[in-house]
N, C-alpha and C positions, 0 to 999 in steps of 0.2 A: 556507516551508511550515511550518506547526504541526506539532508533535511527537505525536504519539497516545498516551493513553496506553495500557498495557497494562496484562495480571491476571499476576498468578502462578497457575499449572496443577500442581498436585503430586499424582504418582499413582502407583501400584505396577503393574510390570509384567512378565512372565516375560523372565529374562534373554536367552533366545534373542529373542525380538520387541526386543528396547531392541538388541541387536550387530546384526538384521534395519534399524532406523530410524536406528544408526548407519553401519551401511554404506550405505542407501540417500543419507544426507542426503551423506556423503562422495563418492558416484559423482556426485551432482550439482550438490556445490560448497556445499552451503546447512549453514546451525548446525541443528542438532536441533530449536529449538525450530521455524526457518521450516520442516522440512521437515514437521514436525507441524503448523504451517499448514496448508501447502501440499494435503497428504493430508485433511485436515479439509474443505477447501473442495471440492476433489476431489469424496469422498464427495458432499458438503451439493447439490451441482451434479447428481452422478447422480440423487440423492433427490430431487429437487424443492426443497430446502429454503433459501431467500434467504437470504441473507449477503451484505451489503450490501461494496462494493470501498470499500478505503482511504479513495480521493479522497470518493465519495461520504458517509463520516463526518466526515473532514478538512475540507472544503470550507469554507471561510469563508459565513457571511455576506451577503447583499449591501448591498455600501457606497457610496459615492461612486465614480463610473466613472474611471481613471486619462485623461489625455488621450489616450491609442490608443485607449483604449477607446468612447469619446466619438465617436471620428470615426468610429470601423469598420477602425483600426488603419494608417488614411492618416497618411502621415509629416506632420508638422508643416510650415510655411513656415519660411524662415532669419531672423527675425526681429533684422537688423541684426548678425548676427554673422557671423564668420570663420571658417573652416576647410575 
């Protein structure tokens, strides 16, 4: 999978809200910066507002179909080999 890349975000915040979105990202496991994600899309989701998913930026291309892909993901025949 291709690497995405990202921005750098730099902004001024009152202390209690920055100890508020470090406690939150800490109760949930996440770095400050995903749980600022997270919260972003949140919002953008209640607002109406598209934000297109990862995969959907990510997404390659379309190339040459790998051979699963070719058949509809039917296994190949043993074509004189072993195992």
């Amino acid at each position: 999978m291709a690497t995405i890349k990202t921005s750098t975000l730099t902004f001024r915040i009152e202390p209690v809200l920055k100890e508020a979105l470090r406690s939150s990202a800490e109760r949930e496991h996440r770095s400050i910066a995903n749980m600022v994600e997270v919260m972003i899309r949140d919002y953008c989701g209640r607002a109406g507002i598209a934000v297109p998913i990862r995969e959907e930026i990510s997404r390659p291309k379309a190339g040459p179909k790998s051979r699963s892909q070719a058949t509809g993901g039917a296994s190949q025949p043993n074509r004189g080999k072993r195992g």
